[in-house]
N, C-alpha and C positions, 0 to 999 in steps of 0.2 A: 504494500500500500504506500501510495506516495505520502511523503511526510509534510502532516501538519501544518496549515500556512497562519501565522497569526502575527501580530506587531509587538514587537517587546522591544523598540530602539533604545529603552531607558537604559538596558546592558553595553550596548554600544555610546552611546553617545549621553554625552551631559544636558543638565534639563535645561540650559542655556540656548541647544543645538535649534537653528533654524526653522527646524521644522517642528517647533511649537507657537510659530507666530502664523498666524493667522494671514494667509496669503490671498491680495486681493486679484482674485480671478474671477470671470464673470460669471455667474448663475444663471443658469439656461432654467427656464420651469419647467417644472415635473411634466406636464402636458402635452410637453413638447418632444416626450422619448418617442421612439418610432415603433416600440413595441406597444399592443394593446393586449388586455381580457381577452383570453382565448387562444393568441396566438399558439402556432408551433413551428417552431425555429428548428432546421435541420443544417449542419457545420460541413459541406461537402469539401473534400480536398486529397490532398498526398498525406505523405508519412507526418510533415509538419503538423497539421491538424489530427491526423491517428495519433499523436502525442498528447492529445486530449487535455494542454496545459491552455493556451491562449485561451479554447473554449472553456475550459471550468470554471478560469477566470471571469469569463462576459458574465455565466450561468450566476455564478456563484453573487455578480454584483445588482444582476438584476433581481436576482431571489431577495437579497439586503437591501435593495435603495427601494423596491418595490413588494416590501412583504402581501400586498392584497392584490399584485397582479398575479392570473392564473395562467403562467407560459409554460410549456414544454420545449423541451429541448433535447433532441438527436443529436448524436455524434457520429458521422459518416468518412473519417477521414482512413484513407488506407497509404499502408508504405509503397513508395514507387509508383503509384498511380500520374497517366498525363493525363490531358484532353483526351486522348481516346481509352483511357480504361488502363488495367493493370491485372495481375496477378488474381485479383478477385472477382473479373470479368470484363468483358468489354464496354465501356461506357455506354450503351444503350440497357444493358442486364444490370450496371451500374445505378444508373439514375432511377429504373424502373423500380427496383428492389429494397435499393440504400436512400432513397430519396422521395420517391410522388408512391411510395407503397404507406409513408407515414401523415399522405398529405396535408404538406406544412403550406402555413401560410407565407412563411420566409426561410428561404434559402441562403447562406452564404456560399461561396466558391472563391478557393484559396489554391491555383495552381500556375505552374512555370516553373516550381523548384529543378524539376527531373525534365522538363520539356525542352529545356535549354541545353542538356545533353552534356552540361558542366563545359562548357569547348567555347571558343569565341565565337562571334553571330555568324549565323549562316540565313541565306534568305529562305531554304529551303524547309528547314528545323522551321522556321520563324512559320511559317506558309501554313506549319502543319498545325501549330499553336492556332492560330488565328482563327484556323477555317474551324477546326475541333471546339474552341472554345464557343463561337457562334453558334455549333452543332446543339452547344450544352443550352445556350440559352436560348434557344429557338423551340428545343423538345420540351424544357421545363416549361415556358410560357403557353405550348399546345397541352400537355396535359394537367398543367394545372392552372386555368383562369385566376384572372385578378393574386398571382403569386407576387409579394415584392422580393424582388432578387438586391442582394448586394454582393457585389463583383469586389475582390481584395487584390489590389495590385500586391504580386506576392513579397512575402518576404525575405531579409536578402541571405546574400551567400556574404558571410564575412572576409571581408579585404580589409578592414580596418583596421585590428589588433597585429592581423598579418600580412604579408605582402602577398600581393595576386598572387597565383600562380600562373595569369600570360598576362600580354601587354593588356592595358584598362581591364582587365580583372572577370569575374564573371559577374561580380554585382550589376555591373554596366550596363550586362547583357540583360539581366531580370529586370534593371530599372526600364531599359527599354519596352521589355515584354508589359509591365504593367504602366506604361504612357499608354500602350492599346490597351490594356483594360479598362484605365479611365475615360480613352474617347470610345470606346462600345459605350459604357454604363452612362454616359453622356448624351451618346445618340439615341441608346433607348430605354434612357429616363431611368435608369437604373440606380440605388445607394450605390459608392464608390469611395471603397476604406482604403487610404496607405498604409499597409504593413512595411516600408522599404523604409522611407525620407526617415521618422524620426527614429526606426532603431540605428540606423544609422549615426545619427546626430549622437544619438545617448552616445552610443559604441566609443562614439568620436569624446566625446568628454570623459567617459570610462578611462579611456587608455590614456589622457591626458592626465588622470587622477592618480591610476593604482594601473599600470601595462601589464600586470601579472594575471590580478582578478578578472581585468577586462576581456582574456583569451576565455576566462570559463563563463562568460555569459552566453556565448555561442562554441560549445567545446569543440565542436567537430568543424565548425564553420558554416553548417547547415540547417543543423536542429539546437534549436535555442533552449537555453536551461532556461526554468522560473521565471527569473530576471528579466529575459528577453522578451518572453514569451505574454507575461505584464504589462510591457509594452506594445506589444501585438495589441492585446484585449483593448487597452486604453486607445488604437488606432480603429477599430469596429465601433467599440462605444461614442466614440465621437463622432466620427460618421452617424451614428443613431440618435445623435444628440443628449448625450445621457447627463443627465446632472451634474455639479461639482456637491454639492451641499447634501449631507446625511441629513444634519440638523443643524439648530444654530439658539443660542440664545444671549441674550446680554442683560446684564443685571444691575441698576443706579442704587449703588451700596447707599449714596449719601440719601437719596432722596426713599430710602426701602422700598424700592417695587424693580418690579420683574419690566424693563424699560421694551423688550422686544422679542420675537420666538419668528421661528421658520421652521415649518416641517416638524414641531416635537409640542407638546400640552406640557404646561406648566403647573402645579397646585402645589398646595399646604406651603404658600412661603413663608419665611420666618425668617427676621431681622434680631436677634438677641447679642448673646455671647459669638455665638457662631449666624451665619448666614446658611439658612439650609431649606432643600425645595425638592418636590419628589414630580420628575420629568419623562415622560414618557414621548418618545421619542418615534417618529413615522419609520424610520428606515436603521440601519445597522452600518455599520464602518464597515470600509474593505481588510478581510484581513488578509498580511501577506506576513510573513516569515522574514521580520527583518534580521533573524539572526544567524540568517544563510547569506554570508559573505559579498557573493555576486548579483545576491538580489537586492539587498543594502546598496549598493555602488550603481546599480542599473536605476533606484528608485533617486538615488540620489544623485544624479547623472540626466533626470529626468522630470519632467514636470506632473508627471501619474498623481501627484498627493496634490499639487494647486489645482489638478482642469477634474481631479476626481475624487477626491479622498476630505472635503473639510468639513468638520464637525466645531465650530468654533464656538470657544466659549467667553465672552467677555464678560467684566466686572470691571468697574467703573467707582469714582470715589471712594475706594478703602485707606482705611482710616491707619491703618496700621502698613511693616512694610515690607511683611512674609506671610503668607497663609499657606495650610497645608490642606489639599481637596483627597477627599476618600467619597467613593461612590458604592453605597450597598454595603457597608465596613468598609470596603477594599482601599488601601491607600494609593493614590493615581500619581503625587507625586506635590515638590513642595517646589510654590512661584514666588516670584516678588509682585507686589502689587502693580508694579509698573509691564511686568510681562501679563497680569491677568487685565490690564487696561487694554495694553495693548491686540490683546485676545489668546485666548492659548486652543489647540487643535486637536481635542480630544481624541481623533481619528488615528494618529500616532501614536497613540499611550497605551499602555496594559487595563484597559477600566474594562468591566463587566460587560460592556457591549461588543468590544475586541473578543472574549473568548466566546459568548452567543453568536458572533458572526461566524469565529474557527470550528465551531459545531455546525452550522450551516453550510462551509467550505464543505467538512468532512463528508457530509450527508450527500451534497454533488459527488464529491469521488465514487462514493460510494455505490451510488444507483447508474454511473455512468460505468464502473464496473461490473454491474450485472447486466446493461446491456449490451457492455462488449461480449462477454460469452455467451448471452443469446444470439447473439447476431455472429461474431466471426469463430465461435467453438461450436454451434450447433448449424444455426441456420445455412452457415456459407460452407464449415469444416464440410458438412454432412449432405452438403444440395444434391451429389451424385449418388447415394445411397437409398432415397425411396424409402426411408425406414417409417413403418408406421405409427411410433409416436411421435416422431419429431415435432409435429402441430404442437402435439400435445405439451414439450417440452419447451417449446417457443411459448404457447399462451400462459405455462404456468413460469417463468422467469418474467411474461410482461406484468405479470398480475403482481410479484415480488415487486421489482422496481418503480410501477405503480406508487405501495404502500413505502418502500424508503421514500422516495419523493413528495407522498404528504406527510412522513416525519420531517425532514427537508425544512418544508414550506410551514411547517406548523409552529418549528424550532427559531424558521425569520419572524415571526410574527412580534409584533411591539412589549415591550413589559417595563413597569412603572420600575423607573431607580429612584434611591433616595440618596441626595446630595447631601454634604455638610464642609461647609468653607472656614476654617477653624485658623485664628491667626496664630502664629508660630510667636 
């Protein structure tokens, strides 16, 4: 099982570090995500997305930013897969199967890894990409009406941390491949996410910071660890327009009220000895595992926490010129008054909603798990064999994953904390 993603930066870095100031980035509204009630989102791609990281991630944020939206979410990514198919069939058996058999209402498609042939451009390679890739979007739009498609110019092949291996590298060649992604999804009206420009960028301040850790964001050069992979998610979600803001509230110590809230119900305030409020909150923090090395220096290399990740908490007129915040008992960590003015980012810290969201994480892996073995241990291992329960074995794994997914969704749902602001 893959390990645990949760925010614990307090072990790495001092409560001074940056990323407890409240970063002004702009707030898209909630209304405005591209997911609705109902939807089912299927992840089609190469080995990249069969790494089921970039996707757990989206999954896992839209489960927390949207605990009352009801989405499903497929994983359809296979290794070595092009335009025309792979290993697990021919792209017509492909789409039919992995794809318009779960009738999703949105599709992604994340390919050119393997189609580019790893080699420098060829017009011919290129020809084959092109006309394959239109293949895909022209059969999904016939058999499934009114689908929205978002087309991922793919992600890259690392030249950054190392030197190409030919002249301009083969990122070159991929950034090329997805310029024509972006002008299809343009021409026909399609979502259009860069997975290329900003892992790139990060990569590019990565190896400026730490050249060592920067090689293990993308270890192989191809398939991206966590870190990377973070960044992927963060280039889909914005294309979908997702939120920056979990929740948000600010508090006028001098004047004792609750001066402002976004996204989270405030009650029982209390102005005494201590300052204390019991806050239930719309949505859940992202959580990532800052204490995975390469995913700390990708997050940090990266603007993931300002365009997605703030939970900001201000406090305003305090009288005194340290206070120390515990949520639920739990102690979150000790400010100066001039950092709780200035706002601090609950989002980044170990408080009780960080480990409710790493339970949410977990419960994704976890049903995304059992439909990898229905689908590539039974359904696909076994398509030539005619065996007579296989139905059988397929409907009773869908029914399981089914049930972990409304533990999932049950475990996003909102719950009253109780704050207490205690001056040091």
């Amino acid at each position: 099982m893959r390990k645990l993603r949760q925010i614990f930066p307090c072990s790495l870095f001092p409560v001074t570090c940056s990323l407890f100031l409240v970063l002004a980035a702009p707030v898209l509204a909630q209304d405005n995500f591209a997911l609705k009630n109902g939807d089912r989102v299927v992840f089609y791609g190469d080995s990249i997305t069969d790494q089921r990281l970039y996707t757990t991630f989206v999954e896992t944020y839209v489960v927390t930013r949207f605990p009352h939206l009801h989405v499903w979410f497929v994983h359809s990514g296979v290794g070595g897969d092009r335009v025309t198919g792979g290993w697990a069939g021919p792209i017509d058996l492909r789409l039919k199967r992995d794809v318009v058999a779960y009738k999703p209402t949105v599709v992604t498609i994340m390919l050119g890894m393997n189609d580019g042939s790893y080699r420098a451009w060829d017009d011919a390679i290129f020809k084959t990409y092109s006309t394959g890739y239109e293949h895909i979007i022209d059969s999904l739009k016939q058999a499934l009406p009114g689908l929205r498609i978002t087309v991922i110019q793919p992600s890259p092949f690392d030249d950054v941390t190392r030197a190409p291996t030919f002249e301009g590298g083969y990122n070159a060649v991929l950034v090329r491949y997805g310029q024509f992604v972006k002008e299809l999804g343009e021409r026909d009206h399609l979502t259009v996410a860069d997975l290329n420009s900003p892992v790139v960028a990060m990569l590019e301040k990565a190896k400026a910071t730490d050249p060592e850790t920067a090689q293990k964001i993308i270890p192989d050069r191809v398939h991206p660890g966590p870190g990377g992979h973070l960044i992927m998610a963060e280039g889909v979600l914005e294309a979908w327009k997702a939120p920056a803001t979990v929740a948000s509230v600010e508090i006028d110590a001098a004047a004792k009220r609750v001066a402002h809230t976004d996204n989270t119900k405030v009650t029982d305030f209390a102005d005494g000895s201590n300052i204390t409020w019991t806050e239930t909150d719309d949505a859940l923090p992202m959580p990532i595992d800052m204490s995975d090395k390469a995913m700390a220096l990708a997050v940090h290399s990266s603007d993931f926490v300002e365009a997605l990740d703030q939970e900001p908490l201000k406090v305003t007129g305090l009288a005194g010129p340290r206070y120390s915040l515990t949520i639920d008992g739990e102690k979150v960590g000790d400010f100066t008054s001039q950092q709780l003015e200035e706002g601090v980012n609950l989002a980044v810290l170990p408080t009780p909603m960080a480990t409710q969201a790493a339970k949410v994480h977990e419960l994704t892996l976890k049903h995304n798990d059992v439909h990898f073995a229905r689908w590539r241990d039974v359904q696909v291992a076994l398509q030539d064999y005619k065996l007579s329960r296989e139905a059988a074995a397929v409907s009773a794994l869908d029914k399981l994953e089914e049930e972990v997914v409304e533990q999932q969704r049950a475990e996003a749902q909102p719950k009253p904390r109780h704050y207490v602001l205690a001056p040091e």
